[in-house]
N, C-alpha and C positions, 0 to 999 in steps of 0.2 A: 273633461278628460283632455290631457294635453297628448299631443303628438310626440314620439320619439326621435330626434333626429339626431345620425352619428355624428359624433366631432370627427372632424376628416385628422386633427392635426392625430390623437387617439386613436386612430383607425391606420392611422401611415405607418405609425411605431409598431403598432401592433400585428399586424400585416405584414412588416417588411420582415421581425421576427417569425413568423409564420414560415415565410418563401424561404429563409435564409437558412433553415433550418437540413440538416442531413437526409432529410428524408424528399423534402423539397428540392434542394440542389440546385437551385436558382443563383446566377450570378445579381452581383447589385445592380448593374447593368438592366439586367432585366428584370430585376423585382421592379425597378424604376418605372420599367415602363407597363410593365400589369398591372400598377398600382395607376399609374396615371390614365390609362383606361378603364380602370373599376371606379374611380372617383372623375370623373372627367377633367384634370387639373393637371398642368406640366409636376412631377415633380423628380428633381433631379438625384443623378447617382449620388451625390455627397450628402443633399437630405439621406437617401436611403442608409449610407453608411455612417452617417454622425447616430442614426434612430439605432440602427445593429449592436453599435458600438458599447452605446450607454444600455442599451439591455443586458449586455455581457460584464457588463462592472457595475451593476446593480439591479437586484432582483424582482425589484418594486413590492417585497414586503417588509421595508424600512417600517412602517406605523404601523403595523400589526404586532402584537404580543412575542416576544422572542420567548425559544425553549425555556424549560428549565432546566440550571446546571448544578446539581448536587455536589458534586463530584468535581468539576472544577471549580463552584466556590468556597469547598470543603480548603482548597489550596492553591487561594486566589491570591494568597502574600507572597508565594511563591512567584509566580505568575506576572500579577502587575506590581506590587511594593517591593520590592527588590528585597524581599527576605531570602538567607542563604541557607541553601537545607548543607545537610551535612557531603563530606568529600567521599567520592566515588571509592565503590568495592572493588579492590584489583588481587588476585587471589594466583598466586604460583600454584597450577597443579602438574608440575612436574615430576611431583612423586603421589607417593599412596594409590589407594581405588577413586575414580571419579566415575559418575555415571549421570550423562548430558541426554536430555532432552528438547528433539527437536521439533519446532510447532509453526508452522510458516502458512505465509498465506491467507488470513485472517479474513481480510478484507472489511473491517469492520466498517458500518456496522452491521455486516450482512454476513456473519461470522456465524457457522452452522452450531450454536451450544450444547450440543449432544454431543458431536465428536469433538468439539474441544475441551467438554468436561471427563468426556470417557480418558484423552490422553493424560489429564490433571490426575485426576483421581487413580488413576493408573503408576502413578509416577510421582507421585509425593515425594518418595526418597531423593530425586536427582540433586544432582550437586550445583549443575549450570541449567540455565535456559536458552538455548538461542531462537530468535524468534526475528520474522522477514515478512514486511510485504502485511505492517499490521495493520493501515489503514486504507481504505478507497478512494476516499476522496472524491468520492463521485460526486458533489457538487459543484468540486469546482472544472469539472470537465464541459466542454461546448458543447458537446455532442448532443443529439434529440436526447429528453430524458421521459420514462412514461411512469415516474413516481417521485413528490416532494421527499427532498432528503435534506434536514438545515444543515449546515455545518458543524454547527454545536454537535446535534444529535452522535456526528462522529468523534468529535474533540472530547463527548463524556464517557463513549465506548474506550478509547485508549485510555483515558485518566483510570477509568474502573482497570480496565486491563493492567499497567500496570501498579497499581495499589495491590490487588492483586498476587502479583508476581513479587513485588517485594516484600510484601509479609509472608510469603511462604517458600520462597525457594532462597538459596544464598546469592546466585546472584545470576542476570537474566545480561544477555548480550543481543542489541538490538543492530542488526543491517538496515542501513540506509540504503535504499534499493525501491523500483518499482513506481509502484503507485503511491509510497511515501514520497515521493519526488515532484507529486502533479503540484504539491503549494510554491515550491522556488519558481517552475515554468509561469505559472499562474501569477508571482508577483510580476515576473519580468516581461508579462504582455502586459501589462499597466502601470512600472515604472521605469525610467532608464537605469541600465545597471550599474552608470556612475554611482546611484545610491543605495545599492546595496548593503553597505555597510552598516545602515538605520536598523534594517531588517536579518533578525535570526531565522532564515528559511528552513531548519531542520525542524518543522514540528515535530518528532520524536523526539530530540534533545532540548526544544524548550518544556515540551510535556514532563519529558523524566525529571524538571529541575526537583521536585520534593522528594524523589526516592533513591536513598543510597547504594541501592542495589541493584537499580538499572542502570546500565552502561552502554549508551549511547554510541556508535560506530559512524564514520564519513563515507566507508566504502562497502559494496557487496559483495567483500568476501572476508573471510577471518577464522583461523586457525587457532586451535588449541591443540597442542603440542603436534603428531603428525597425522592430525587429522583437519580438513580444509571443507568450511562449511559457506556454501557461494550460494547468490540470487542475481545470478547473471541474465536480466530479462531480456538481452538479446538473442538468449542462445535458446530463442523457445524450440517446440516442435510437437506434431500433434501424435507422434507418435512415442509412447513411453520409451521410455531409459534415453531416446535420442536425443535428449538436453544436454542430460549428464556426458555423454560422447561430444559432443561438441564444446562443451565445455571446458570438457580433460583436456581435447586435443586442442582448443584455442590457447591454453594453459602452460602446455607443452612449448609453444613460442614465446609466452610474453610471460613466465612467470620470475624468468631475471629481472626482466626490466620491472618487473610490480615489485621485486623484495619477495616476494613470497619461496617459501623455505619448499624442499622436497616431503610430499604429503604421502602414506597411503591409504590413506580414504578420502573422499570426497562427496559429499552429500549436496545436493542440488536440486535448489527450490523452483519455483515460478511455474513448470511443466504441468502441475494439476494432476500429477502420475506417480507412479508408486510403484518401486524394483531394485533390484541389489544386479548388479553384474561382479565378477571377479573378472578380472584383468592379471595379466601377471605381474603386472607393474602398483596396481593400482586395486582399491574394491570402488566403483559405481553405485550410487545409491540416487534415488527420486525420490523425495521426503513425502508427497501425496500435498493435500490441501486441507485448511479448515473453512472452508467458504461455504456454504449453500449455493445452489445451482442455480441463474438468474435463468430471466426467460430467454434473453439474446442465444444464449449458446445452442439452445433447444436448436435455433433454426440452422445453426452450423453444421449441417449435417456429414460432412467429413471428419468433425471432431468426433473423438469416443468421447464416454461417459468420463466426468472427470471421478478421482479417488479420494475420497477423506482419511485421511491418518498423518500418522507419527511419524517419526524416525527417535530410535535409542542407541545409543553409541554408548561402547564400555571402555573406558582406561585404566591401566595400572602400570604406575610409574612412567607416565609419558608416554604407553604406547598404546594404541587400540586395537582392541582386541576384534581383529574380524569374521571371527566366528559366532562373536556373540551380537552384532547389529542386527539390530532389530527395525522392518517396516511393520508399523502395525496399522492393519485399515478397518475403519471401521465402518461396520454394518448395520449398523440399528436400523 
């Protein structure tokens, strides 16, 4: 029987990720030197920080079996062979009835399928989709994680999502916003952003390249006629409709300088909250969430419970109708 003995150099890498970690809160400084007294050997800050480094820009499950991707090899010409899908749906609804459905918050792939089938199935008829905040991204976040998440596993949630969305509604309007923004962050800790240019960092708009009826957005916020549908995730707040307020009123100052036309509605995502104010100026709305509830927030005990639902907006002839908006939350 042979004796086990640790590789110290395996044991440093592994170790240093350990201490580095948010929950640990150890500078490299001093993981340096806990390591150098757990293993009896000098070893220095710059080891510690070259070992951190490379754990963060690779997983170490390169040789293990990768997901499987149905869904994105269904329209992988898209994707890597430079096949051209067809040119985007752009639809004048400044007259007749429209009737938009709003569905924000996703989080895939940790996206609650109950309420966001109840909002589907509920709402077949809409005209528009707008939809915010539909991926996670959680793996490529630094932060301690206490469940495997590949990456794939979310890049096939959106593909299904919108395939989806464009065989059955006319046409869907995606915000870039939120946590669809952790992949640009995430390229530009690991390249300089001279290079830039190489890399398409909107995964929502290289995802939507097969579907003509998803329409890809640069900014978090975006109007259909005088209605104003925003995922301003600075303007959080843990108390309901208080997004949408701070919202309005940060709005209030910079909406010349944005181009943004005078609105009265405004619907506002990211809050996890669910409510209509009337203003005189204005109707306030919190569109609510489609996410499942992780374990993190449990211990947030100042947070309320977050809200799953909807939001429905009615038009006719370019104006909304705000008697008829609808929060719908769901209860199952």
């Amino acid at each position: 029987m042979s004796n086990y003995t640790r590789d110290k150099d395996v044991y440093i890498g592994n170790r240093a990720v350990e201490l580095s970690s948010d929950l640990a809160g150890y500078s490299e400084s001093e993981i340096a030197r806990i390591i150098s007294d757990e293993i009896g050997i000098e070893v220095s800050r710059n080891v510690v920080h070259g070992r951190i480094y490379r754990s963060r820009t690779t997983s170490g499950l390169e040789l293990k079996p990768r997901p499987v991707m149905p869904y994105y090899n269904k329209y992988v010409d898209y994707y890597e062979n430079g096949k051209v899908a067809e040119p985007k749906v752009y639809y004048d609804f400044s007259s007749g009835p429209i009737k938009i459905l709003v569905v924000n918050d996703l989080h895939m792939p940790f996206q609650h399928e109950d309420a966001l089938e109840d909002a589907l199935v509920r709402n077949r008829s809409a005209d528009v989709v707008v939809t915010s905040e539909v991926a996670d991204m959680y793996s490529l976040t630094s932060f301690a994680k206490d469940m495997h998440v590949p990456f794939e596993n979310e890049v096939e949630e959106i593909i299904r999502w919108f395939e989806y969305l464009n065989e059955n509604f006319p046409v869907t309007y995606v915000l870039n916003c939120g946590h669809d923004r952790r992949l640009p962050r995430y390229i530009l800790s690991r390249i300089d952003s001279s290079l830039l240019f190489l890399v398409d960092t909107n995964l929502m708009k290289v995802l939507a390249k097969p579907f003509s009826n998803i329409v890809t957005l640069d900014d978090v916020y975006f109007t259909i006629n005088d209605a104003l549908f925003t995922h301003f995730d600075k303007h959080s707040a843990t108390v309901p409709m208080r997004s949408a307020h701070f919202t309005h009123e940060w709005l209030k100052n910079w909406k010349d300088d944005l181009g943004i036309p005078d609105y009265k509605l405004l619907v506002q995502a990211h809050g996890h909250h669910s409510g209509i104010i009337n203003l005189p100026d204005v109707q306030l709305v919190e569109t609510g969430c489609l996410q499942k509830t992780p374990k993190w927030i449990i211990s947030k005990m100042n947070k309320l419970p977050w809200v799953r639902g909807h939001t429905v907006v009615y038009q006719n002839n370019g104006v909304s109708n705000l008697d008829e908006t609808r929060v719908n939350v769901y209860r199952g």
